[in-house]
Short mmCIF file of the C-alpha atoms (twelve columns), coordinates in Angstrom:
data_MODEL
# 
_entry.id   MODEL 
# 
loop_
_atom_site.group_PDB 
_atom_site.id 
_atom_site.type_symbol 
_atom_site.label_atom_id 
_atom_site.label_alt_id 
_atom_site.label_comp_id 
_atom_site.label_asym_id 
_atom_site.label_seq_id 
_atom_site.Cartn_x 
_atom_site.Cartn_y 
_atom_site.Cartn_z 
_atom_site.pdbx_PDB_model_num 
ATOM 1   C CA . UNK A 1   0.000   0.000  0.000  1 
ATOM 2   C CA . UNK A 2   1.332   3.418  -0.582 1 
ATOM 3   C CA . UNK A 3   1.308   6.708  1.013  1 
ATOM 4   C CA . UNK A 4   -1.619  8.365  -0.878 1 
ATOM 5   C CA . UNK A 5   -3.661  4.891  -0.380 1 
ATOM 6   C CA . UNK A 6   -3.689  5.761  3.789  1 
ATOM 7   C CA . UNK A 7   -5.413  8.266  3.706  1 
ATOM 8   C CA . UNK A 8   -8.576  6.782  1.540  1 
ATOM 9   C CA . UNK A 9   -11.937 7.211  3.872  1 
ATOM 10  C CA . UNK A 10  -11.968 3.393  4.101  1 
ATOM 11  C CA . UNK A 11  -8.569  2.747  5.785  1 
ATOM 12  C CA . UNK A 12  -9.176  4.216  9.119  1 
ATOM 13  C CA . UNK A 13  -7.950  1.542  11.530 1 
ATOM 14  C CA . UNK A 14  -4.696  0.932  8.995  1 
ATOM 15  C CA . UNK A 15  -3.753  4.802  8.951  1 
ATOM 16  C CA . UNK A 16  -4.489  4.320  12.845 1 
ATOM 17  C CA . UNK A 17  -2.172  1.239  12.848 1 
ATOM 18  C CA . UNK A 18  0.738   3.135  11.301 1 
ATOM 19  C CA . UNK A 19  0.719   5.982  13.670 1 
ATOM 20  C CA . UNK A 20  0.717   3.423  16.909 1 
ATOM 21  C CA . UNK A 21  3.893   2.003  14.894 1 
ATOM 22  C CA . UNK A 22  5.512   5.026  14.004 1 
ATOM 23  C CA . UNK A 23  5.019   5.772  17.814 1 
ATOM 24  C CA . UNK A 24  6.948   2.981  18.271 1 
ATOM 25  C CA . UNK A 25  9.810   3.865  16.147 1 
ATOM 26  C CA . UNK A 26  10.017  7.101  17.546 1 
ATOM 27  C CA . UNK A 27  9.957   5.536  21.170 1 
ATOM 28  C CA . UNK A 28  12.364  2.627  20.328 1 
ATOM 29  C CA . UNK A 29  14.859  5.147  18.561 1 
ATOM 30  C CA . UNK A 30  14.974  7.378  21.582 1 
ATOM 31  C CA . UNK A 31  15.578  4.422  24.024 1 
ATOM 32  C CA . UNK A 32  18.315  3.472  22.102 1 
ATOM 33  C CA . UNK A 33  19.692  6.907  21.880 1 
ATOM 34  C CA . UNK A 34  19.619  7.312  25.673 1 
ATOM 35  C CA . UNK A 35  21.163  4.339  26.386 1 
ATOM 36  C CA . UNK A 36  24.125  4.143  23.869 1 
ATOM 37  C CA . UNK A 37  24.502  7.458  24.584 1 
ATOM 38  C CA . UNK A 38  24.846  6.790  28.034 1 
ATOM 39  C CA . UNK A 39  26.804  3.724  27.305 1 
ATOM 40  C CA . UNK A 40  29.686  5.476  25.351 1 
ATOM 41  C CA . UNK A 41  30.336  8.280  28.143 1 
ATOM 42  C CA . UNK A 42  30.649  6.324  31.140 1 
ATOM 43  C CA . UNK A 43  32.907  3.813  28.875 1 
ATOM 44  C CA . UNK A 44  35.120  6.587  27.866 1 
ATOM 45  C CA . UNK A 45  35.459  8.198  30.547 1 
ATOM 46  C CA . UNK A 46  36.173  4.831  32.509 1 
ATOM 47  C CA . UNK A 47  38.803  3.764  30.086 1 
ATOM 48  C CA . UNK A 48  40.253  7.669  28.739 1 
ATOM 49  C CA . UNK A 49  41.386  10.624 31.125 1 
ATOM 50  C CA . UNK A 50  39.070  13.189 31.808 1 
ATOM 51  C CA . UNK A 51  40.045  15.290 28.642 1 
ATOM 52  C CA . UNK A 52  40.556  12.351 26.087 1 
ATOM 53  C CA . UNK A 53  37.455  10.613 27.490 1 
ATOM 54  C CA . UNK A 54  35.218  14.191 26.656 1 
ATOM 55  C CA . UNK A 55  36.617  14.348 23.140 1 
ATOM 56  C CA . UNK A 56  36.243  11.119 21.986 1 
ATOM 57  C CA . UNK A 57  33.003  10.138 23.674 1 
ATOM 58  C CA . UNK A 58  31.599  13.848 21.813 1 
ATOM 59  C CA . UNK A 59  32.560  12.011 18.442 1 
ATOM 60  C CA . UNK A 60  31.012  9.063  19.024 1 
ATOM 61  C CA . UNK A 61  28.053  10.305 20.204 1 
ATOM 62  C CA . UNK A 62  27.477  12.496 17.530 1 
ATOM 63  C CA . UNK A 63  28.298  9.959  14.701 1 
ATOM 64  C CA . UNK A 64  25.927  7.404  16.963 1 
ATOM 65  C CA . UNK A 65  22.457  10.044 16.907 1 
ATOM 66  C CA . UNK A 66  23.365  10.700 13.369 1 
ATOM 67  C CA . UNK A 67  23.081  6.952  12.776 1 
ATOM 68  C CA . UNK A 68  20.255  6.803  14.762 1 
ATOM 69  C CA . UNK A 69  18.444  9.665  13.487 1 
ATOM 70  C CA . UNK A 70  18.932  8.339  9.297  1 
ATOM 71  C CA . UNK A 71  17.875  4.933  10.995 1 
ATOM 72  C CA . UNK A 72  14.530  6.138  12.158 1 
ATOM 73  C CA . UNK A 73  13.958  8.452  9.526  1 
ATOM 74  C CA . UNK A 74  14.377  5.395  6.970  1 
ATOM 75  C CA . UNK A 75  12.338  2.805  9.058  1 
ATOM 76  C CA . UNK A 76  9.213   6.177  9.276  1 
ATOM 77  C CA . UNK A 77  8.985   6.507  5.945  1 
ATOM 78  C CA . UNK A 78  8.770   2.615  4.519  1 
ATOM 79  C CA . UNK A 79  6.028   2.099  7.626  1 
ATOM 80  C CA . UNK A 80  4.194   4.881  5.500  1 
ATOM 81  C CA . UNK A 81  4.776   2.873  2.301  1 
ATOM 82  C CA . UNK A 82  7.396   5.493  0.540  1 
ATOM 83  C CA . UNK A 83  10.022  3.541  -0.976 1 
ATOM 84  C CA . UNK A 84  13.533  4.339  0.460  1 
ATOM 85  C CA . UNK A 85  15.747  2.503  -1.762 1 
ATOM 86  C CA . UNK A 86  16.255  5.800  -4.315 1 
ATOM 87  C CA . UNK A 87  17.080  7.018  -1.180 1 
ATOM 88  C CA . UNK A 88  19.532  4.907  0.079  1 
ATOM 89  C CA . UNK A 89  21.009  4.291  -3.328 1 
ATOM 90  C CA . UNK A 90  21.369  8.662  -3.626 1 
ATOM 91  C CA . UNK A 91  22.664  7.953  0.190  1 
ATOM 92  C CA . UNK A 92  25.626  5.665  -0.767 1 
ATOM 93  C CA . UNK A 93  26.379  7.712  -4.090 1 
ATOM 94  C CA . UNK A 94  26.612  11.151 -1.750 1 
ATOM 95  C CA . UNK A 95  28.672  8.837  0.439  1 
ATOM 96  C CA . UNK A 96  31.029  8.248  -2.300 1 
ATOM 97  C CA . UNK A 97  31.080  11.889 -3.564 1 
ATOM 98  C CA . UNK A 98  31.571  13.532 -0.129 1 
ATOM 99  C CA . UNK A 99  34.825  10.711 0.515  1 
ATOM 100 C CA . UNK A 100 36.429  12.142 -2.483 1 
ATOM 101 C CA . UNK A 101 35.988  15.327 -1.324 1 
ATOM 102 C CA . UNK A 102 36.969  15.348 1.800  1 
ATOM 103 C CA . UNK A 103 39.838  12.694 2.029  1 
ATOM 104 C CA . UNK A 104 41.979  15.584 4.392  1 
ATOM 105 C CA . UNK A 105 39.109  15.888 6.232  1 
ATOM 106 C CA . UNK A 106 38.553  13.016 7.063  1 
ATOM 107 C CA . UNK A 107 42.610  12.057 7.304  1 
ATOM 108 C CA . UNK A 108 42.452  14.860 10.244 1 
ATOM 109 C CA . UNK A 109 39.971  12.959 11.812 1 
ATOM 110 C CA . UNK A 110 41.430  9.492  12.053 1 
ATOM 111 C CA . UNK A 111 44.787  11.239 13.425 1 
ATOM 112 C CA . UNK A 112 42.774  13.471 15.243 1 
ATOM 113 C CA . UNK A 113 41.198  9.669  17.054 1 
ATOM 114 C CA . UNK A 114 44.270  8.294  17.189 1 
ATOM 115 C CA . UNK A 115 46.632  11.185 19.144 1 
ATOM 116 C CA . UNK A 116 43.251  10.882 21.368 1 
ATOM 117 C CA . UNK A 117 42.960  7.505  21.807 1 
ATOM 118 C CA . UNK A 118 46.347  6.384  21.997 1 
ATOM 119 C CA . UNK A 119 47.339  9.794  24.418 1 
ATOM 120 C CA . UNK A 120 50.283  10.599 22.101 1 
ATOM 121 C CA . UNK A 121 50.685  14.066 23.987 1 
ATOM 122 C CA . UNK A 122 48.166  16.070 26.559 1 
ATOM 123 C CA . UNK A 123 47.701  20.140 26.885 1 
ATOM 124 C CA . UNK A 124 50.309  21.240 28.421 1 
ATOM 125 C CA . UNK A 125 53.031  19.462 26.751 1 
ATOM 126 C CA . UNK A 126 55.879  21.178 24.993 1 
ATOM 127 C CA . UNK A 127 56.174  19.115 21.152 1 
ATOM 128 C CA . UNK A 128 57.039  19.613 17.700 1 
ATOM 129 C CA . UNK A 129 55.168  18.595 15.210 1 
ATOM 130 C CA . UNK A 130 54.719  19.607 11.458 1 
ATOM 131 C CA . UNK A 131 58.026  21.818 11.653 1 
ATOM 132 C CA . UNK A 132 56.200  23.703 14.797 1 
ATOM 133 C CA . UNK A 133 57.316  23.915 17.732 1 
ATOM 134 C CA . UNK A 134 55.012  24.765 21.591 1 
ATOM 135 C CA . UNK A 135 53.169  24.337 24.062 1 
ATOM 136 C CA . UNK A 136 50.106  22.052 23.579 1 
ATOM 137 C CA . UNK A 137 46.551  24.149 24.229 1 
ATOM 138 C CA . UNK A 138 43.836  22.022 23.008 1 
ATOM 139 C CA . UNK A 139 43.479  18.631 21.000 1 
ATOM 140 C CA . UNK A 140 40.272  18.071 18.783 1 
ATOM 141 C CA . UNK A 141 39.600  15.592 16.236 1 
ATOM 142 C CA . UNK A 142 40.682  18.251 13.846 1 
ATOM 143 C CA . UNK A 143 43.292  19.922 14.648 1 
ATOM 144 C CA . UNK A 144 46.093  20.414 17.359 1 
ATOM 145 C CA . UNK A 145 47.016  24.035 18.580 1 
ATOM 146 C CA . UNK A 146 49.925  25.191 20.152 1 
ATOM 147 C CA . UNK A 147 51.193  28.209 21.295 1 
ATOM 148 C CA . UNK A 148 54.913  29.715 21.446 1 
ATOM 149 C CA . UNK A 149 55.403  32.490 23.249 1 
ATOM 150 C CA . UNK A 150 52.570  34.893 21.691 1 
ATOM 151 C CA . UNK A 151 52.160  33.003 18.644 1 
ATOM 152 C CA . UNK A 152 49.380  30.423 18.126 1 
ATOM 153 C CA . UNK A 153 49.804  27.636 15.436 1 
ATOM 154 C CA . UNK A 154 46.748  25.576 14.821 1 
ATOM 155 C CA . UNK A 155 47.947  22.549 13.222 1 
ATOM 156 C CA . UNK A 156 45.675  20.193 10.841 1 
ATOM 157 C CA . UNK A 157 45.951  16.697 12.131 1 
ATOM 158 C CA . UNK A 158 46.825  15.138 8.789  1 
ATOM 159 C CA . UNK A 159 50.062  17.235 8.467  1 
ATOM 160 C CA . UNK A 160 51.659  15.127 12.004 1 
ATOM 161 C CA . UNK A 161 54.021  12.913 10.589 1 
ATOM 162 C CA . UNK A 162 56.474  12.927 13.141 1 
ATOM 163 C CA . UNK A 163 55.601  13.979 17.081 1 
ATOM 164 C CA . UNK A 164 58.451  15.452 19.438 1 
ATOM 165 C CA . UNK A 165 58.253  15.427 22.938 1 
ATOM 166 C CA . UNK A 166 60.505  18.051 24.223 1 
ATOM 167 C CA . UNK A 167 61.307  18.250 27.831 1 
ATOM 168 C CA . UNK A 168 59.723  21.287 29.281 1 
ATOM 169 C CA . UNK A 169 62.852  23.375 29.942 1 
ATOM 170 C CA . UNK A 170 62.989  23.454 26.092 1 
ATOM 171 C CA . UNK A 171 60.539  26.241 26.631 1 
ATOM 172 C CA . UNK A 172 63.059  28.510 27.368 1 
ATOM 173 C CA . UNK A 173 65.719  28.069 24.951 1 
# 
């Protein structure tokens, strides 16, 4: 049955049907957001310090309510009898468009997640990475600033090749 067939006089109790299930959906997809949600912060922060544990369970709770959110979406609109595989289909072909484009991107990232996860270096540590040289001030997924005396370099993630831990008299020389 399709979407403009629902709402025919004669299918009452089947247009009533699909809002108790989309109900459902909604409730089920919330659930699930609450407790994954939950889930990944108290893991991260058991496992991660305090800082690490904030960034990385920010990421994956964001990538997890996106996933969430497209799942529900998807599952609402076959219940009302729209077909989602164009959808899907112009999904994955976006997917494949938007990897092209943003290979950096996405190369910051996955250094970004691993300096995180692995704790390569914290803020306040003095390094030297991509040619720069200071003091770390904040980590993202992103990027990695530092600051030397007055001057702030905000490094791209990608560009870390090679990380330096200097001892923190270094400062000074």
């Amino acid at each position: 049955m399709n979407f403009s067939q629902l709402f025919n006089a004669g299918n009452l109790e089947l247009l009533a049907a699909n809002f108790i299930k989309s109900g459902v959906i909604l409730t089920a997809g919330f659930i699930l957001h609450v407790i994954l949600n939950t889930i990944i912060r108290s893991a991260s922060y058991k496992v991660l310090d305090e800082q690490t544990g904030a960034s990385l369970s920010k990421v994956l709770t964001n990538i997890l309510n996106i996933a969430i959110f497209a799942i529900v979406v998807l599952m609402l609109l076959g219940q009302w009898g729209i077909d989602i595989r164009p959808i899907l289909a112009g999904a994955g072909l976006f997917g494949v468009v938007v990897g092209f484009g943003a290979q950096t991107l996405i190369r910051d990232f996955i250094t970004g997640l691993f300096v995180l996860v692995e704790n390569l270096y914290a803020v306040g540590d003095y390094i030297k990475v991509a040619g720069v040289e200071g003091t770390v001030v904040n980590i993202n997924l992103r990027t990695t600033v530092l600051k030397n005396s007055d001057i702030i370099h905000v490094v791209p993630n990608s560009q870390i090749t090679t990380i330096t831990k200097l001892p923190n008299n270094a400062k000074n020389n």
